[in-house]
N, C-alpha and C positions, 0 to 999 in steps of 0.2 A: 652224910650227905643231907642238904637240907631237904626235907618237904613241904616246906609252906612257900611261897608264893613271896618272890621280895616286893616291899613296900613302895620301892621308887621304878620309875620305866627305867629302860634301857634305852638310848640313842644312840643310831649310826648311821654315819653318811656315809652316803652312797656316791660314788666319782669313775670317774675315766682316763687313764691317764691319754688325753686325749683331745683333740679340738675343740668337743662337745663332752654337754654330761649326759643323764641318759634322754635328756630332752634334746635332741637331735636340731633342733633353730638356738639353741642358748650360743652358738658363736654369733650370731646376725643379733643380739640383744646392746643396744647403744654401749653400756657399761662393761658387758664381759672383757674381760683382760684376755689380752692375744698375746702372750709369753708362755704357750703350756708346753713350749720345747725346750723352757729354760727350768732348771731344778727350785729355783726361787718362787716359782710357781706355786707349787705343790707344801713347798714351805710355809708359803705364807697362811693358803688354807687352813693346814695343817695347824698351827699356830692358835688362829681364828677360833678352829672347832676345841682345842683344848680350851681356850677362854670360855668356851660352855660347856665345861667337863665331858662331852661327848665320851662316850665308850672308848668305839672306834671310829676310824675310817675303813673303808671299805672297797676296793676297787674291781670294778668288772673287767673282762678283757674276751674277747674272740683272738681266735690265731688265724684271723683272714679278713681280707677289707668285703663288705656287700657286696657279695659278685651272683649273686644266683640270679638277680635277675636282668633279664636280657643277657644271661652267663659273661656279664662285663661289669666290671668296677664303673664304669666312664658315668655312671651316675650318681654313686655314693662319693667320687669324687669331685663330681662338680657342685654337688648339690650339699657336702662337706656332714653326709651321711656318718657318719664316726667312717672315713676312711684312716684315719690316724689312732694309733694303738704303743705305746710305750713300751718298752719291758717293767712289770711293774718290781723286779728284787731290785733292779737300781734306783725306780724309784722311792721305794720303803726306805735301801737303806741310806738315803739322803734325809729322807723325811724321819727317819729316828734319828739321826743328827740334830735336827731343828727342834726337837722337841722331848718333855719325859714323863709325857703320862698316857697320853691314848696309844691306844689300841692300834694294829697295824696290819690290816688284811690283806690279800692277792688274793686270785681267780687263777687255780691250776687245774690243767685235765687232768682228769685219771686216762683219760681215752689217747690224748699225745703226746704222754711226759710219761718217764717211769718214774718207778716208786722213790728210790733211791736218790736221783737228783730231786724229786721234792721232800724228803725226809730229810735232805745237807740244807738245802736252800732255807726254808723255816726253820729246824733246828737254830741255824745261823743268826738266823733275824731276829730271834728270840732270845740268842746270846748277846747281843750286840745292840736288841733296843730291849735290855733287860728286864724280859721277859715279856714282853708286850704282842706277839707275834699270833696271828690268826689265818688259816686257809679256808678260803672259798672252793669248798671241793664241785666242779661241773663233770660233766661226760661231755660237753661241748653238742653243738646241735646241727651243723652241717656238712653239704658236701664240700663246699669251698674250702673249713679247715685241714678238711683230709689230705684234697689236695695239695697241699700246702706238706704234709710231712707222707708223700709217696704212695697215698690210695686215690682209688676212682672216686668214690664215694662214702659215706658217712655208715659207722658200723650199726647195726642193728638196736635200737632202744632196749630191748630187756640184756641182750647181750653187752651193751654200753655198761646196764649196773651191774651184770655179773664180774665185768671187769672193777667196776667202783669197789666193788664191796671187797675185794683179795687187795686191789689196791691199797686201801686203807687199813686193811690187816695189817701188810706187810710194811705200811709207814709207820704204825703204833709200835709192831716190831722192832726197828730200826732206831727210833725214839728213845726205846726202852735199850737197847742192847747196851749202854753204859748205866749200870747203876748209877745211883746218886753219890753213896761213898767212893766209887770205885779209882778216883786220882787220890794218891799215896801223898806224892812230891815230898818224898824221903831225900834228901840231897846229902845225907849223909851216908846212907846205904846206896844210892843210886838208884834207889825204885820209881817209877813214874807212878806209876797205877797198877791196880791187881789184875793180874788177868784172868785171874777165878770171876770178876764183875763185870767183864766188858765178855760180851757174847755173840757167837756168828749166832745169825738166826736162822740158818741153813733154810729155808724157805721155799719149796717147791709145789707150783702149784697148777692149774690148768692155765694159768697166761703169766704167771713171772715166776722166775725160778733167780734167788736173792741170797745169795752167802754172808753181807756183811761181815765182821758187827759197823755200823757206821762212823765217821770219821769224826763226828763231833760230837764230845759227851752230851749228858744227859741236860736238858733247860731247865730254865730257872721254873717256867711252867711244868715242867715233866715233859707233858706234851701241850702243843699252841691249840689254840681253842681252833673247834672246827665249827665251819656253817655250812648251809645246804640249803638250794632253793627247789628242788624237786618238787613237782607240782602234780605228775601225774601217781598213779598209785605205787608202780615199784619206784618212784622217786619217793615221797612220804615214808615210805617202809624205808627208806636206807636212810633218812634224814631222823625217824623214831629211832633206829640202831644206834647212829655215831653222832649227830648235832648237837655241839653246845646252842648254837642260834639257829633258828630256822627264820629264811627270809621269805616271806609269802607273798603274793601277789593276790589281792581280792577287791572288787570294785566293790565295793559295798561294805557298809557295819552290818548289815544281815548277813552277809558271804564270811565274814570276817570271823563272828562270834560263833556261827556255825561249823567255820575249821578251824577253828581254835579249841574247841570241844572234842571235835574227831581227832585231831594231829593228838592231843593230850594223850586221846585213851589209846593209842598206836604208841605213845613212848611207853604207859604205863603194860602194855602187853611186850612191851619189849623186851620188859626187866627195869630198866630205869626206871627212876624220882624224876614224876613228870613235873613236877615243879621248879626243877634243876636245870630246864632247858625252856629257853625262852622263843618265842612266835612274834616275829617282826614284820608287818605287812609294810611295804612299800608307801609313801607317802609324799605330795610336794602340800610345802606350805607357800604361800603367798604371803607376806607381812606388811604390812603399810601402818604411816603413823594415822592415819586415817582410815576407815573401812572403805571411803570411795577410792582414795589411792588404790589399794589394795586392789579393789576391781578392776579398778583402770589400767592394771600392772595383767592381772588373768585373762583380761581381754585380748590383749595384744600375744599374750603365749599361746592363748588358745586360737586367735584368728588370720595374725598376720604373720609368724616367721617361721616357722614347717613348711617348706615347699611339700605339694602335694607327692611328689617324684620319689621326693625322699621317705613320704610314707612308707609307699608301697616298695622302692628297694628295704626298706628294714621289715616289712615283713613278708618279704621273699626270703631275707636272713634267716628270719628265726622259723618260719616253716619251712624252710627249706624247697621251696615251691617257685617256679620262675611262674611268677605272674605277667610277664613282659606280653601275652595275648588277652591280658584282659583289660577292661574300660574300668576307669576307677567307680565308674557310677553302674558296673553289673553288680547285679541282686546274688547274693551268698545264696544259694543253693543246696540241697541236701545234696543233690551229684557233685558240686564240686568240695565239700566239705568230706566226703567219701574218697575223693579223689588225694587230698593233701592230707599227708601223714602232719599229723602235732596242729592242726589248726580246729579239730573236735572242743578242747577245752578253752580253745579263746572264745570261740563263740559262743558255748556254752555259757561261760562267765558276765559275755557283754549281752545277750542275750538275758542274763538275768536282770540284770543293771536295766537294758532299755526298754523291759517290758515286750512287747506285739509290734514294735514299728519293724517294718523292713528295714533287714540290715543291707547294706551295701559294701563293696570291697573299701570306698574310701573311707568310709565308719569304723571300719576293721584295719585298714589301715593308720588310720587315724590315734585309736587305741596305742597301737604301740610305739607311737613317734612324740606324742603329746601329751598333755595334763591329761587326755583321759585316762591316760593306764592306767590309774590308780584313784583311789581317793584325793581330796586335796583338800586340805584347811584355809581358808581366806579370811583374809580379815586385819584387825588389830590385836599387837600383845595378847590383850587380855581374852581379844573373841577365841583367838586360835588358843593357847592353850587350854581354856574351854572346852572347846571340841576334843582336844588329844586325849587329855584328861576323864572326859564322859568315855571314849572307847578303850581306857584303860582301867576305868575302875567298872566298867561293865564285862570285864572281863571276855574282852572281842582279841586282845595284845598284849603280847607284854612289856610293849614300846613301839617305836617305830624303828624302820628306813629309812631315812628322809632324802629325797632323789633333789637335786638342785635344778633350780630353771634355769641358774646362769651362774658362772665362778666368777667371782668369790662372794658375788653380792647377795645371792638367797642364803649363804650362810651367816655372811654379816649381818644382815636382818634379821636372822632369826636371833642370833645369839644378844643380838641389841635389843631388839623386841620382845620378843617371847622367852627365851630361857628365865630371866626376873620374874617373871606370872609364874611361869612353872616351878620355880623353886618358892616364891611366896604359898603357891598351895602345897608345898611337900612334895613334890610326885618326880624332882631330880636333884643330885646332890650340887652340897655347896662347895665342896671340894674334893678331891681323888685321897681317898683312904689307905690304898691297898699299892703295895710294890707291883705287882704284875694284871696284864689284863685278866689273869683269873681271876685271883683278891678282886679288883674294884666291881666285878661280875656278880664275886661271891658264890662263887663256882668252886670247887674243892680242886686239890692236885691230884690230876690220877699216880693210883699205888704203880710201879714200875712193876711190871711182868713176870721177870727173871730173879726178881726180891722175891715175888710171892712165891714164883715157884718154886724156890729154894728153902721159904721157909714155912712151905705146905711138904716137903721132903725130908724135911728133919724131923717136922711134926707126925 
């Protein structure tokens, strides 16, 4: 396994199979294309981002439209809040149709999906876009999901990861339960496969009890790369145990370079080669052929297409909090920040970011509907990779995120604009090397389980 640090970033975009991308006004943007119900959609992106060697793509998903606040949709859909949500394996496997070199992620629960239908489903996608396949592992974050598959409410956060963590045991399990030798295809004897190599992994545990072996041998990856955007501490510690990519969220190159330092020595206390695992914060770029274009493009994301409405239903969403009795202009509060579970670390965050000014709920709302979430690059070609470049070689990242303000055209900008700067300074390839999204990672094949164990049993 390597231990040094790869030379080039890593890039992955970030999407929705959805109306919007995570910038919640990107439908109301003049250009955005309004076909995301047709699979040509997602094609053509898809297309786009490999003409920049892109990694991967990366898609997010909830299993419920914004309903916590005013416990009603009727605002997320008027106001086109991401009420639209795809199934993303049918999207994938259209989009490895269209294409044969990036990378190919989904967002599944461990909290409302079992182990098993997500071990068949990747396995799958991983056979079928030859090896390319990646799982966005969540606990998911509200009550609304729950509702949605037969509970009142959303299960308890550290209990959330105690189910993550057996989850993903028993998917590695199921992964592995075909050896890599173990299809014979003797057609002259009539053998399929040994069944001394394919393995039940008898699996019992405090939340899933799993007999396999599963239904689809082993991948061309072994197993698909996994990521993890776990922010709070028992999320970091589950993302240190299993993440190939960790996706972060930090407003600042100060926030940035300072969890990129702690996340490292949480993998290296893990046991793993923290150099093996890469720290992707979130990112929008702005590109213009011009630097005033380019402002004049941020201006307009930043001031005129987020409805205010739609702020605050998205973070009634992700805190889980019906804000439906507050003024967007009441002052954040130590009582109310006491009061909402998960909204301690935004504040804290954008709080670092704004310094002493009074925060307000539409500032905080604000944050997670818009350019603020995140860092953002502005500029021209050459400004923006510039910047990407200073926070990678200052060791803040080991690439980015890059979140789109509108499809398909902040991708096409970027890859027309910026990817040529960034490959003129070295820091992304000029072509895809490697057969699978591990290779082009440079990420090792994990050993299969039931090989070692077998040949720690001899030994």
């Amino acid at each position: 396994m390597s231990t040094s640090r790869n030379e080039q970033m890593t890039l992955v975009a970030f999407l929705q199979a959805s109306n919007v991308s995570v910038y919640s006004g990107s439908w109301r943007y003049p250009s955005a294309a309004a076909d995301y119900l047709d699979v040509r959609y997602y094609q053509r992106i898809a297309r786009v981002l490999e003409e920049g060697m892109f990694d991967l793509m990366f898609f997010d998903d909830r299993l419920a439209m914004p309903t916590i606040y005013g416990d009603s949709p009727a605002d997320a859909v008027r106001y086109g809040a991401r009420p639209v949500k795809l199934d993303l394996s049918t999207v994938l496997g259209a989009v490895a149709g269209a294409t044969e070199h990036i990378g190919l992620c989904a967002t599944y629960s461990t909290t409302y999906y079992q182990p098993f239908h997500v071990a068949r489903t990747f396995a799958t996608l991983d056979h079928l876009s030859g090896g390319r396949a990646a799982w966005n592992v969540v606990t998911s974050v509200n009550d609304a999901e729950a509702q949605n598959f037969g509970l009142d409410e959303h299960i308890e956060h550290d209990k959330r990861y105690d189910r993550a963590e057996e989850f993903v045991e028993v998917v590695s399990k199921l992964w592995d339960s075909w050896e890599d030798d173990a299809i014979v295809a003797d057609r002259t004897a009539g053998i399929f496969a040994d069944p001394e190599k394919v393995h039940e992994v008898a699996h019992q545990g405090e939340y899933f009890t799993v007999r396999g072996p599963l239904t689809v041998p082993r991948t061309p990856q072994g197993r698909p790369v996994i990521i993890q955007a776990g922010q709070s501490g028992r999320g970091r510690l589950f993302a240190a145990r299993w993440a190939d990519l960790i996706f972060t969220s930090d407003p600042s190159q100060e926030i940035a370079r300072e969890h990129y330092q702690e996340q490292k020595d949480l993998i290296t206390e893990a046991g793993r080669d923290a150099g093996s695992v890469r720290l992707l914060p979130m990112v929008y770029t702005i590109a213009g052929e011009t630097e005033a274009i380019a402002r004049e493009k941020e201006a307009l994301f930043l001031d005129e297409l987020v409805h205010p409405m739609a702020s605050l239903t998205l973070l009634s969403e992700v805190t889980n909090h019906d804000f439906a009795g507050h003024s967007l202009d009441d002052v954040v509060t130590d009582e109310l920040i006491d009061s909402v579970s998960g909204i301690r670390g935004l504040v804290q965050g954008i709080r670092r970011h704004l310094g002493d000014r009074e925060l307000t709920l539409r500032m905080l709302a604000n944050h997670r509907a818009t350019l603020l979430q995140g860092p953002r690059f502005v500029g021209t070609g050459p400004q923006i990779a510039e910047q990407m470049g200073q926070w990678f070689e200052s060791r803040s990242c080991d690439g980015f995120v890059l979140a789109a303000t509108h499809f398909p055209g902040a991708f096409e900008d970027f890859v027309r604009l910026v990817v040529p700067e960034l490959r003129r300074l070295g820091l992304v390839r000029s072509e895809y090397t490697g057969r699978t999204l591990r290779e082009n990672l440079s990420l090792d094949r994990p050993a299969n389980l039931f090989t070692q164990e077998r040949h720690d049993t001899r030994a």
